[in-house]
C-alpha positions, 0 to 999 in steps of 0.5 A: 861421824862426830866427836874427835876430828880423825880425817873420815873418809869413804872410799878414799873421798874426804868426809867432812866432821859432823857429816851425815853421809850414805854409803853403798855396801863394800864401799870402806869408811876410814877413820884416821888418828884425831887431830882435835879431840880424842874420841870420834863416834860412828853413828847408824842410821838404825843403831847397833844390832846387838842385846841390849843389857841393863837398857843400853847396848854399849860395852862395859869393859871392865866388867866384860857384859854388853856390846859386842861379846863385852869386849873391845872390836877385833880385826875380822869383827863384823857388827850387825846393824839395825833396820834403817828407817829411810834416810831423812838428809845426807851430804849434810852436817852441823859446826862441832861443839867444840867451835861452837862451845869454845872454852879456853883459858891461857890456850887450854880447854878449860873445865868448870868446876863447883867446890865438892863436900870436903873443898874446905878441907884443903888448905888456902894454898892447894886451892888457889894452886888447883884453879891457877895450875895446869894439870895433866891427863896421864897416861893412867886414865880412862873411861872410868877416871881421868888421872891428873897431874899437876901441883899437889893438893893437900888437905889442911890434916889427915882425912878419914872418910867412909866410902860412899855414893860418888858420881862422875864428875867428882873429883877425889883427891889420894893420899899423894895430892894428885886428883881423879876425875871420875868419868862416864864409867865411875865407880859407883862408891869410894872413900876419898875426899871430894875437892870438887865436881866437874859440871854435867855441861863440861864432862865431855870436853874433859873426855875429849882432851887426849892423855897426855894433854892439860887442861886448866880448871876454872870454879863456877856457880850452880847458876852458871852450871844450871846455864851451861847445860842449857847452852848445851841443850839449845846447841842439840835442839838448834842441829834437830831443827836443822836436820828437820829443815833439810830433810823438808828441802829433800823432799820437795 
């Protein structure tokens, strides 16, 4: 279990976060509101056992294909789990990312940014406002854009742009001066002008930030970019290499 700290625990006894642990069948997993964080995932030592769709076998909800029956879990759902090689290590865990990638700024989490195609559009003043602002999740975000909420960012005139390609991560500023921040599931084109991009690297901090929460935003270099997802890699490599050690000491 990782993500989100949501208080797991296994037939009553409490499970510690990024914990790998074995459980007995009718044994109950219980996964609590999170306290850090706002989205805890439950990994399958052999995956989810549903088709796969466009090469993966999560749920698109809004186009309601993949996953299970492409909609969210029910009450009396049961989901078929894949054939388990044999456990490499359980009782076993890692630090979360999020204390060992701490990024905060005046108490906030802080998201990197670059400057987007149209950030010169804007006025001097909506930029100096967007990294020195505190801006709000609200209630009308989601997977696919997070809605933000703080001072608004003004374009120094009327801006008239085709839709074309966007990706997650770019930020768009409507007509009201309010930005979204596309998401994991973006949509795939749109015509608002791109005032920034939210770096591959801290994409998930900003998923991991409940709505109704802020965040602050802090501008970086390509370079710095390029050298925060690497931190990121070398984080994921350090716990592979960990579960390899234990799994060594299992089996002696």
């Amino acid at each position: 279990i990782t993500g989100a700290a949501c208080g797991a625990s296994l037939d009553g006894q409490r499970l510690p976060g990024n914990w790998v642990a074995q459980a007995r069948k009718n044994q109950v997993l219980r996964l609590n509101y999170p306290t850090m964080g706002s989205r805890a995932y439950l990994c399958l030592a052999g995956g989810v056992d549903v088709p796969v769709v466009l090469g993966s076998r999560s749920t698109q909800l809004r186009g309601a294909f993949g996953g299970w029956q492409g909609r969210a879990l029910q009450q009396g759902d049961v989901i078929p789990a894949g054939a388990a090689n044999q456990l490499r290590a359980s009782d076993f865990g890692v630090q979360s990312s999020v204390a060992a990638l701490p990024l905060m700024l005046d108490g906030l989490p802080a998201i990197r940014v670059l400057p987007a195609a149209e950030f010169d559009c804007f006025s001097a003043e909506a930029q100096d406002a967007f990294f020195a602002g505190e801006w709000k999740i609200t209630t009308q975000s989601n997977r696919y854009g997070y809605r933000m909420e703080g001072t608004p960012l003004l374009a120094r005139e009327a801006l008239e742009i085709r839709s074309h390609g966007i990706v997650p991560g770019v930020i768009q500023v409507p007509h009201g001066g309010q930005p979204i921040v596309q998401m994991r599931d973006a949509q795939p084109s749109g015509g608002y002008p791109k005032f920034a991009t939210v770096i591959e690297a801290d994409l998930w901090r900003l998923g991991q930030a409940p709505i109704g929460s802020k965040v602050r935003f802090v501008q970086c270099s390509y370079d710095e970019a390029v050298e925060a997802l690497d931190t990121n890699h070398a984080f994921i490599e350090n716990a592979r290499r960990m579960l390899a050690l234990r799994s060594l000491q299992g089996h002696r």
